[in-house]
C-alpha positions as CSV (number, residue, x, y, z in Angstrom):
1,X,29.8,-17.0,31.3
2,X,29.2,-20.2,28.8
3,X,25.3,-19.7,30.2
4,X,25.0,-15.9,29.8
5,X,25.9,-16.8,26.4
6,X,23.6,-19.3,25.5
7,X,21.0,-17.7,27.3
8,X,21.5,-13.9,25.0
9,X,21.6,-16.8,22.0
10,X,18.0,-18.7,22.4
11,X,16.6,-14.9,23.7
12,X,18.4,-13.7,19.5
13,X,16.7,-16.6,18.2
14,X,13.5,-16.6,20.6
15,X,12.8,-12.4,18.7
16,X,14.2,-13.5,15.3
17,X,11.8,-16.2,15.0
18,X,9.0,-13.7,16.1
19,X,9.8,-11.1,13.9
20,X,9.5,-13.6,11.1
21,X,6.1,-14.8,11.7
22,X,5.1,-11.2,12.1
23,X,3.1,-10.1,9.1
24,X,4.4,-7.9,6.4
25,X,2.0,-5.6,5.1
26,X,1.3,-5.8,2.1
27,X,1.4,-3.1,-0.3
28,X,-0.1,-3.3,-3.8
29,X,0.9,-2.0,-7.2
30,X,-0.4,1.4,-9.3
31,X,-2.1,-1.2,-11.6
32,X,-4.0,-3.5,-8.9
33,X,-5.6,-0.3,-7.4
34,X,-6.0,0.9,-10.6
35,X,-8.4,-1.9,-11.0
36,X,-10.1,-1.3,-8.1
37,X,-11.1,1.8,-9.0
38,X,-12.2,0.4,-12.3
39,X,-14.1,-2.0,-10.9
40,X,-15.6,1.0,-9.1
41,X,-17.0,2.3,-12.5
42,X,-13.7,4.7,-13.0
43,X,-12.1,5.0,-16.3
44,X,-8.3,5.9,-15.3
45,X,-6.3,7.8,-18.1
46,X,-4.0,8.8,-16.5
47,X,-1.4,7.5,-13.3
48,X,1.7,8.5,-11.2
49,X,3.2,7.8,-8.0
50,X,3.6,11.2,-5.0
51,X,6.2,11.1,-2.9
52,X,7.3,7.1,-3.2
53,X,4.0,6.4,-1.6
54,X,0.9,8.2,-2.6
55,X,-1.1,6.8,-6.0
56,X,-2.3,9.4,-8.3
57,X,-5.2,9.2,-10.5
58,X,-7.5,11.0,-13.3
59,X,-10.6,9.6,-14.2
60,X,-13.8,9.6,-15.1
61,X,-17.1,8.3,-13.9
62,X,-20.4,9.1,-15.8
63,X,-19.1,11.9,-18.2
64,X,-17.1,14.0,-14.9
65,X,-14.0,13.8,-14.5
66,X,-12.0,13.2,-11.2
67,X,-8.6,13.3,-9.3
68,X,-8.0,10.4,-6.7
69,X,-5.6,9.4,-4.2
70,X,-4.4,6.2,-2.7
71,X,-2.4,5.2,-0.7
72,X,0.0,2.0,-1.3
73,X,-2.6,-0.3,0.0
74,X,-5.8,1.0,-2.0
75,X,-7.1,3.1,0.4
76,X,-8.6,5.9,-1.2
77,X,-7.2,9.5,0.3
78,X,-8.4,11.6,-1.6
79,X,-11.5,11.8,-4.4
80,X,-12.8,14.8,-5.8
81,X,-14.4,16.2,-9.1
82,X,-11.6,17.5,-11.3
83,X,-12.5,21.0,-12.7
């Protein structure tokens, strides 16, 4: 019994130490891809967060005007030209 204990205590700390090494990934804030999209050549005026997850932009690039999407990593979704 002494053993099956040990044994189910090395396998809790065998997975906890995995699942700390694991990674996290990491999510960025409105304002750092914000600045990627400025760094684009987009002017953002405007910002707000979809859903707890989804980045919302309006700007504007060479005199149009757009709508873009990103996710929480700066991944753009969604671009298109804002009518």
């Amino acid at each position: 019994m002494k053993s099956t204990v040990a044994g189910l205590g090395l396998i809790f700390l065998s997975v906890a130490a995995l699942l700390h090494a694991m990674p996290v990934l990491a999510q960025k804030t409105i304002d750092q891809c914000a600045s990627t999209l400025k760094a684009r050549g987009f002017n953002v005026y405007s910002m707000d967060i979809d859903d707890d997850r989804i980045y919302d932009y309006d700007a504007i690039k060479n005199n149009q005007k757009y709508e873009i999407k990103t996710d929480m990593n700066c991944k753009v979704l969604l671009q298109r030209v804002d009518s």
